[in-house]
C-alpha beads as a LAMMPS data file, in Angstrom:
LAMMPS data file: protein, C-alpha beads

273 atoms
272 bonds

1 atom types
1 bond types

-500.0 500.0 xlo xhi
-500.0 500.0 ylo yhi
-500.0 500.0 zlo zhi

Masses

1 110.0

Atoms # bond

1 1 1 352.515 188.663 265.274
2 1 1 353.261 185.363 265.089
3 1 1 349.738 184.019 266.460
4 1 1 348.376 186.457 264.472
5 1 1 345.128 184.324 262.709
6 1 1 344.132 187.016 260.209
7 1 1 347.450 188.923 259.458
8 1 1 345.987 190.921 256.127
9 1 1 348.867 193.656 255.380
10 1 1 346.262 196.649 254.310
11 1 1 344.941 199.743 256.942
12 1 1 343.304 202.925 256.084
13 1 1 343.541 206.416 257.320
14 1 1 341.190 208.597 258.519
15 1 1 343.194 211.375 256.034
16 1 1 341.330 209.123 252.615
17 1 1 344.111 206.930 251.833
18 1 1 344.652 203.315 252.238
19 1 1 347.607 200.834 252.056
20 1 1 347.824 196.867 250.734
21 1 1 351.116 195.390 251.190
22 1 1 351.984 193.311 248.715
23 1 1 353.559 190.626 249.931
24 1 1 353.716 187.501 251.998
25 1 1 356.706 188.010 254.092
26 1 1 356.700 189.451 258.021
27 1 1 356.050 192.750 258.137
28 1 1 355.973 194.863 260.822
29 1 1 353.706 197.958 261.302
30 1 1 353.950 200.428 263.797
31 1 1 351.649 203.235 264.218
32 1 1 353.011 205.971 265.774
33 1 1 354.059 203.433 269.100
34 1 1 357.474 204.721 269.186
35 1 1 356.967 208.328 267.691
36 1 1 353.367 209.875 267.328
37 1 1 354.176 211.245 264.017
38 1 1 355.628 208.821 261.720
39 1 1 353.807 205.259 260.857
40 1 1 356.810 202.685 259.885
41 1 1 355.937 199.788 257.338
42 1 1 359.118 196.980 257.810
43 1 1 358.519 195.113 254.814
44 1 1 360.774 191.394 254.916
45 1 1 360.498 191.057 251.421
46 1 1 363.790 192.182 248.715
47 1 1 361.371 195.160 247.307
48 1 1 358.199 197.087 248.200
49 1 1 355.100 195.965 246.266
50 1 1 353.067 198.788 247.842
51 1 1 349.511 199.761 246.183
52 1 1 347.911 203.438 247.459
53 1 1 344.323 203.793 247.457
54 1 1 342.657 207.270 247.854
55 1 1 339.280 208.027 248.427
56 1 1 336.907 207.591 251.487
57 1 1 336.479 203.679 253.477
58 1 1 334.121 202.405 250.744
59 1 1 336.025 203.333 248.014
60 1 1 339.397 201.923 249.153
61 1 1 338.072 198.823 250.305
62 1 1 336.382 198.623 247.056
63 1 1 339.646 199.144 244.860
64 1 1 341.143 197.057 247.511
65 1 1 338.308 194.125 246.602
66 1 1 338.702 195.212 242.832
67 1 1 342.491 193.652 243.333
68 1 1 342.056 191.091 245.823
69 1 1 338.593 189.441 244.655
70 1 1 335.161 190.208 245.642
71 1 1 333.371 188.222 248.630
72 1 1 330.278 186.310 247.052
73 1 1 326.990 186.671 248.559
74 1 1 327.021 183.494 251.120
75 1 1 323.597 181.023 251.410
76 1 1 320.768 182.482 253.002
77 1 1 320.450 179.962 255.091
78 1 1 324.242 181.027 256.734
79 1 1 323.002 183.838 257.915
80 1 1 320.491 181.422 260.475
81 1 1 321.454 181.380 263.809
82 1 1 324.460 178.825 264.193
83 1 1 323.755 176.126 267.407
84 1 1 327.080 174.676 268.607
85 1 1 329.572 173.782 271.101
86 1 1 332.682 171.945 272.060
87 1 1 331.402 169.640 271.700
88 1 1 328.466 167.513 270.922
89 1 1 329.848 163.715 270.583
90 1 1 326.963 161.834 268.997
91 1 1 323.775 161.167 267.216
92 1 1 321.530 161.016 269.847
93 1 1 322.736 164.316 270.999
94 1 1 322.390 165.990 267.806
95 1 1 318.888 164.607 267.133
96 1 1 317.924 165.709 271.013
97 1 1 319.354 169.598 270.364
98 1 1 317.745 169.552 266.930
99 1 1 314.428 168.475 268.701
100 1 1 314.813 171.132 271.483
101 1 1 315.393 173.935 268.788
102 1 1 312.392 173.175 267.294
103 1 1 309.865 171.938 270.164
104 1 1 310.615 175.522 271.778
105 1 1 310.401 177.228 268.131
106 1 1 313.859 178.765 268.682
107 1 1 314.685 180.424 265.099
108 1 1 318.138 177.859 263.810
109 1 1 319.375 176.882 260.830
110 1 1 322.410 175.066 261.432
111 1 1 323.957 172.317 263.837
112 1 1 327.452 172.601 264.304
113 1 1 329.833 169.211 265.607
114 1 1 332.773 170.631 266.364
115 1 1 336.174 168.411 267.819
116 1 1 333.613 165.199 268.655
117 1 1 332.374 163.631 265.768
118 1 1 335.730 161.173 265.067
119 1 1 335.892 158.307 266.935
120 1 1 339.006 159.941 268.876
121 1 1 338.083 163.300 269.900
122 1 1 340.007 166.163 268.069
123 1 1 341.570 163.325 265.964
124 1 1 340.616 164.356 262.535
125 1 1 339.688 161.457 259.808
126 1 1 336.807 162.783 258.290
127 1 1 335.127 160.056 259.498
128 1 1 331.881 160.223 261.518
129 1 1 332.651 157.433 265.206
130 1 1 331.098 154.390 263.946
131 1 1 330.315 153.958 267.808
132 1 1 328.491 157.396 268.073
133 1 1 326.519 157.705 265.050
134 1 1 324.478 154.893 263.222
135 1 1 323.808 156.479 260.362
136 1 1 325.320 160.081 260.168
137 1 1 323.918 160.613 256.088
138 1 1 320.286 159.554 257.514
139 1 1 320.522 162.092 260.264
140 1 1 321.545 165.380 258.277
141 1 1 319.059 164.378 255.759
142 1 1 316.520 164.359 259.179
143 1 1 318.180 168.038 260.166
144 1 1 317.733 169.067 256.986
145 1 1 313.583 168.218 256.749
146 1 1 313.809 170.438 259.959
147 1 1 315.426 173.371 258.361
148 1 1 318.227 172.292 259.883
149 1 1 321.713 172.462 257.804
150 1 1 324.672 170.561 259.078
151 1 1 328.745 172.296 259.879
152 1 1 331.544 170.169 261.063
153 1 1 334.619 171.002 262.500
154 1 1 338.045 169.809 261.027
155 1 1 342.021 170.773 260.880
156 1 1 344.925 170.149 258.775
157 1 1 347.348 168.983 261.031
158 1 1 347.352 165.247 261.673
159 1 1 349.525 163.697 264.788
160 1 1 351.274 160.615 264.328
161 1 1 348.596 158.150 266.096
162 1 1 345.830 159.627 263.352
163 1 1 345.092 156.965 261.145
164 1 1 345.995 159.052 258.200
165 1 1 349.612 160.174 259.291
166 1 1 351.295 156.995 257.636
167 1 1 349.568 157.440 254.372
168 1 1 350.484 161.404 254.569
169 1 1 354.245 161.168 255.430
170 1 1 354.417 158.463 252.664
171 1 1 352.867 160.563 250.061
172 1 1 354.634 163.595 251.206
173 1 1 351.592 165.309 251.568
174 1 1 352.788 167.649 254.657
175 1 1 355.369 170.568 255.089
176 1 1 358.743 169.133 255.492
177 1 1 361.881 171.024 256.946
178 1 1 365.499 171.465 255.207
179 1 1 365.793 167.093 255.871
180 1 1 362.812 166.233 254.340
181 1 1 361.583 165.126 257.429
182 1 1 358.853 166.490 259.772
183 1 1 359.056 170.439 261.563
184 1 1 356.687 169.428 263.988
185 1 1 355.297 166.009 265.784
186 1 1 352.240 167.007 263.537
187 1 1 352.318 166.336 259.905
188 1 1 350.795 169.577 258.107
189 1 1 349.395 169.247 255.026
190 1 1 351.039 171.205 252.213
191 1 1 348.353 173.052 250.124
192 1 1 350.548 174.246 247.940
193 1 1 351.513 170.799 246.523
194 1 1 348.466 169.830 244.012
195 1 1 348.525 166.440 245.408
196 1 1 347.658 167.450 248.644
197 1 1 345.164 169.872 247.718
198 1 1 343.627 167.262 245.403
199 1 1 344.165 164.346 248.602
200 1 1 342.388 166.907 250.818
201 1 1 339.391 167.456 248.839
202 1 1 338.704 164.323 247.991
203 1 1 338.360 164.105 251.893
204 1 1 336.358 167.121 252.505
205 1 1 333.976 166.081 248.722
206 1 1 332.965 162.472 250.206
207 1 1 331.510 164.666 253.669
208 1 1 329.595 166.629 251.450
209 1 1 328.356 164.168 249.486
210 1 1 326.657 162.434 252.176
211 1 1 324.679 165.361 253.571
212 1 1 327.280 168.606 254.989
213 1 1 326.550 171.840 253.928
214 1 1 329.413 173.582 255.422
215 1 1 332.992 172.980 256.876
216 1 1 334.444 175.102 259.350
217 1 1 338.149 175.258 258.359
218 1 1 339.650 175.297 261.447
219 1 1 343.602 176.336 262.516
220 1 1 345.887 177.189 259.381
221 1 1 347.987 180.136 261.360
222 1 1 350.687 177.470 262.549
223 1 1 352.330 176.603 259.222
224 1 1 355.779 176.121 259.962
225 1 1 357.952 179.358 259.455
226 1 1 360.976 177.491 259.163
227 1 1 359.183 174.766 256.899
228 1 1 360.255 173.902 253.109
229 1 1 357.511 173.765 251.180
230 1 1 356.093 172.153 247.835
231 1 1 356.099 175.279 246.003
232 1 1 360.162 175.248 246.846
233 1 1 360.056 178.728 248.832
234 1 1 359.942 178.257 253.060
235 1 1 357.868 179.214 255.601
236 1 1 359.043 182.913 255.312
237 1 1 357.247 183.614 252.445
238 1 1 354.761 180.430 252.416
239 1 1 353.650 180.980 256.199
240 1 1 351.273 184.104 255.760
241 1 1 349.964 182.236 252.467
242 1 1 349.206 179.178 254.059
243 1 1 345.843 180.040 254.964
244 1 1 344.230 181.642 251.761
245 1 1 345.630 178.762 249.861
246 1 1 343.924 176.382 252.796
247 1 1 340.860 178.842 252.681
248 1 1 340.393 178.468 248.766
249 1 1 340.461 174.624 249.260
250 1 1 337.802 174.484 251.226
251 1 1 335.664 176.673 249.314
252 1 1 336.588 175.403 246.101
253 1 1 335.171 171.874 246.481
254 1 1 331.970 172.954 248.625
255 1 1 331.188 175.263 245.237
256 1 1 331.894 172.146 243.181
257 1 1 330.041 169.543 245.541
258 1 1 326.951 172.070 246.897
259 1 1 327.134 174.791 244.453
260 1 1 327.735 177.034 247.547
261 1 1 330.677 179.353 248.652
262 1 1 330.546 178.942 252.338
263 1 1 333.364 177.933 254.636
264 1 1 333.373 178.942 258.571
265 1 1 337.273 180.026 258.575
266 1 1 339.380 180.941 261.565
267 1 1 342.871 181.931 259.787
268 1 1 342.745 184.172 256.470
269 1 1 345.205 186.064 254.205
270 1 1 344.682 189.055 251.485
271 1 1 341.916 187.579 249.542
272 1 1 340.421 184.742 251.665
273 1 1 337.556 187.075 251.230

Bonds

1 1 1 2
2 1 2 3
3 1 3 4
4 1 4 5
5 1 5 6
6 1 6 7
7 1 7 8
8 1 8 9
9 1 9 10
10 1 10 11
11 1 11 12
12 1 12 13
13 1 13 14
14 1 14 15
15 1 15 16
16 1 16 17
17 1 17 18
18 1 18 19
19 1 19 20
20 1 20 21
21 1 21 22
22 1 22 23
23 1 23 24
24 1 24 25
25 1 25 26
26 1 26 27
27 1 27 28
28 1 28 29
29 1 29 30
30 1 30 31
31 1 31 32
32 1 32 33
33 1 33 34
34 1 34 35
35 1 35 36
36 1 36 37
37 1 37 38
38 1 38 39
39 1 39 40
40 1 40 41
41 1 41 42
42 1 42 43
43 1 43 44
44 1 44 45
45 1 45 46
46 1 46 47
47 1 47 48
48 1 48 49
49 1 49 50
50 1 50 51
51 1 51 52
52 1 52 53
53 1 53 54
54 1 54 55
55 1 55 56
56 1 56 57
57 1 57 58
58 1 58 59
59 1 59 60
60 1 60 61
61 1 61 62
62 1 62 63
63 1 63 64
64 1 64 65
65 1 65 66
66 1 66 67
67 1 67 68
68 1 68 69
69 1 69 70
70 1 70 71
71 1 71 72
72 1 72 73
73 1 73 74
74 1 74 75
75 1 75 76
76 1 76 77
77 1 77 78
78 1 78 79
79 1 79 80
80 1 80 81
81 1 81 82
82 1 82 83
83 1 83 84
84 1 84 85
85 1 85 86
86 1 86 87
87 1 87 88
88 1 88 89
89 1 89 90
90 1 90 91
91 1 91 92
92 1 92 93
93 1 93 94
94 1 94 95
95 1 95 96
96 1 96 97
97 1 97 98
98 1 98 99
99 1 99 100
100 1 100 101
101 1 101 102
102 1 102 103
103 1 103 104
104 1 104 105
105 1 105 106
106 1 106 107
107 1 107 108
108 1 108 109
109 1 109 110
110 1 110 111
111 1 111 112
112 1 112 113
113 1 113 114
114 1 114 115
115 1 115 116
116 1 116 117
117 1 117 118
118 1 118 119
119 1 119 120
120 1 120 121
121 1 121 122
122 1 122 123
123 1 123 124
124 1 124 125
125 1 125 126
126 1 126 127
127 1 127 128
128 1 128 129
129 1 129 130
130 1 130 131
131 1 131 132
132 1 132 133
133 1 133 134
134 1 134 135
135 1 135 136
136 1 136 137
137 1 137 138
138 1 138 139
139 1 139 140
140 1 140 141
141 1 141 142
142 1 142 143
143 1 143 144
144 1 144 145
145 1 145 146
146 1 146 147
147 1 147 148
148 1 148 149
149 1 149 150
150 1 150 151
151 1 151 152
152 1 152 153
153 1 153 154
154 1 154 155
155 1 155 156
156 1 156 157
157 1 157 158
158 1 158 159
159 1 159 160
160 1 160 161
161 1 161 162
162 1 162 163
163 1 163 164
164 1 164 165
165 1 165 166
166 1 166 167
167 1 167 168
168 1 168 169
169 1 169 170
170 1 170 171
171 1 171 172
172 1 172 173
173 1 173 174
174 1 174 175
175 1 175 176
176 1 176 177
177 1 177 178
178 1 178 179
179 1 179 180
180 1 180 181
181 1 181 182
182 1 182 183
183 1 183 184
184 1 184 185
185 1 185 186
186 1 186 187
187 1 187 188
188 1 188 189
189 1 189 190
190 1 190 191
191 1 191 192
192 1 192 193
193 1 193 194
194 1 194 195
195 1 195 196
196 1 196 197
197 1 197 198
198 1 198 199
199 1 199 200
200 1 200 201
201 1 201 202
202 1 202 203
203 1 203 204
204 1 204 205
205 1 205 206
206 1 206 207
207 1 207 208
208 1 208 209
209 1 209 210
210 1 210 211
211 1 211 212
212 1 212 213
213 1 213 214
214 1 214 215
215 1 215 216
216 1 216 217
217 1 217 218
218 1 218 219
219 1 219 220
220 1 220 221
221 1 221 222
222 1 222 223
223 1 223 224
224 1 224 225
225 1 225 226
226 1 226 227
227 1 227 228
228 1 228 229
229 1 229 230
230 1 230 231
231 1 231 232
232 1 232 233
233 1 233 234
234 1 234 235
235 1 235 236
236 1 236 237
237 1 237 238
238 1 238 239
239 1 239 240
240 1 240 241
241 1 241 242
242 1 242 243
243 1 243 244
244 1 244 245
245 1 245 246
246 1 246 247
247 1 247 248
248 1 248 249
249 1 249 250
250 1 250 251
251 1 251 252
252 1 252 253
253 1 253 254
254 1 254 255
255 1 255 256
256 1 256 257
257 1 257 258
258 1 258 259
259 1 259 260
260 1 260 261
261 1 261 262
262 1 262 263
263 1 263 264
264 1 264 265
265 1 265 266
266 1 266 267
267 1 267 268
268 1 268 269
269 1 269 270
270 1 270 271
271 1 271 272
272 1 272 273
């Protein structure tokens, strides 16, 4: 549906066959709801790309990773026990859960700020609060001495009292509607205009930089349906995409910055894998 944060068009029978949907548009599935014996595929698209796999689970999802890309092996660290919440909202709390972890020998490897660390809660700027946190760099590269790796929590919407909006809306950065002017209150970035992409991990590079080792790519399922995007297709085609292309983003520049391909991701499409 709609809300959906992971709508991936591809099942698999029990009966050794599989299905990927090829295509970005709604679909609809139903299996067997309205008649136990037929399983209807309502495809919005102008044609049926439809690929069949055969074979048991492994194999499909195998010829279904052999067309979609392969999932790298993640850090070993990421597979640590993650510490969060929503939210811790400073240094001194970091440093005191970081020091609990440890004085109690509970097994962690990462510290996750999620909505808090701005200035203006849930206000993204990719700034750490200069109020909060006297030196953020200093304290990951403390965490880090620990064993401790460091996630933060962003989005890629931006309302209009975020510092950033003005210098988004006057780029053109975001997902307009058939005006040119804004579907939402919220400017959303555009990922599939290059500038944007470029804008946004230039952003996500300078966090990084000074010390992050992952970023937890938050939202990405509410790209406007209706929107008129970069790429010159709308939101019927460009909303399902939204979040692979979001998705790649992320992990693109924290393989070019860290050398790693880990992002914590909420929303996904065929081959955010």
């Amino acid at each position: 549906n709609e809300a959906m944060y992971k709508p991936i068009p591809v099942f698999m029978s029990s009966r050794g066959y599989g299905l990927f949907m090829h295509t970005s548009s709604p679909i609809t599935c139903d299996f067997g709801k309205y008649y136990s014996g037929i399983y209807s595929l309502l495809i919005g698209d102008d044609q049926a790309d439809i690929f069949i796999f055969l074979g048991d689970p492994k194999n499909i999802l195998n010829e279904y990773t052999s067309l979609t890309g392969k999932a790298v092996m993640p850090p070993l660290w990421s597979f640590g026990f993650w510490m969060s919440r929503i939210t811790y909202f400073s240094e001194d709390q970091g440093r005191e859960i970081v020091k609990k972890l440890r004085d109690n020998m509970i097994p962690a490897d990462v510290l996750h700020f999620d909505t808090g660390w701005f200035e203006t809660e849930w206000r993204c700027d990719y700034r750490f609060s200069d109020t909060r946190f006297k030196d953020a760099a200093k304290m990951m590269a403390d965490f880090r001495k620990s064993g401790i790796h460091t996630c933060l929590w962003q989005l890629p919407y931006f309302v209009p009292k975020n510092t950033l909006f003005p210098e988004i809306i006057e780029k053109g950065l975001f997902v307009k509607n058939n005006k040119g002017n804004l579907p939402y209150e919220d400017a959303v970035l555009d990922f599939s205009n290059p500038a944007a992409v470029t804008w946004y991990q230039d952003k996500i590079a300078g966090l990084l930089k000074s010390g992050v080792s992952a970023i937890k790519a938050d939202f990405g399922e509410a790209a406007p349906a209706d929107g008129l995007y970069f790429s010159g297709r709308t939101g019927f085609y460009e909303h399902n995409l939204y979040p692979l292309r979001y998705n790649k983003a992320v992990a693109d520049i924290t393989k070019q910055v860290n050398d790693e391909t880990i992002i914590w991701a909420r929303s996904a499409w065929a081959g955010s894998q």
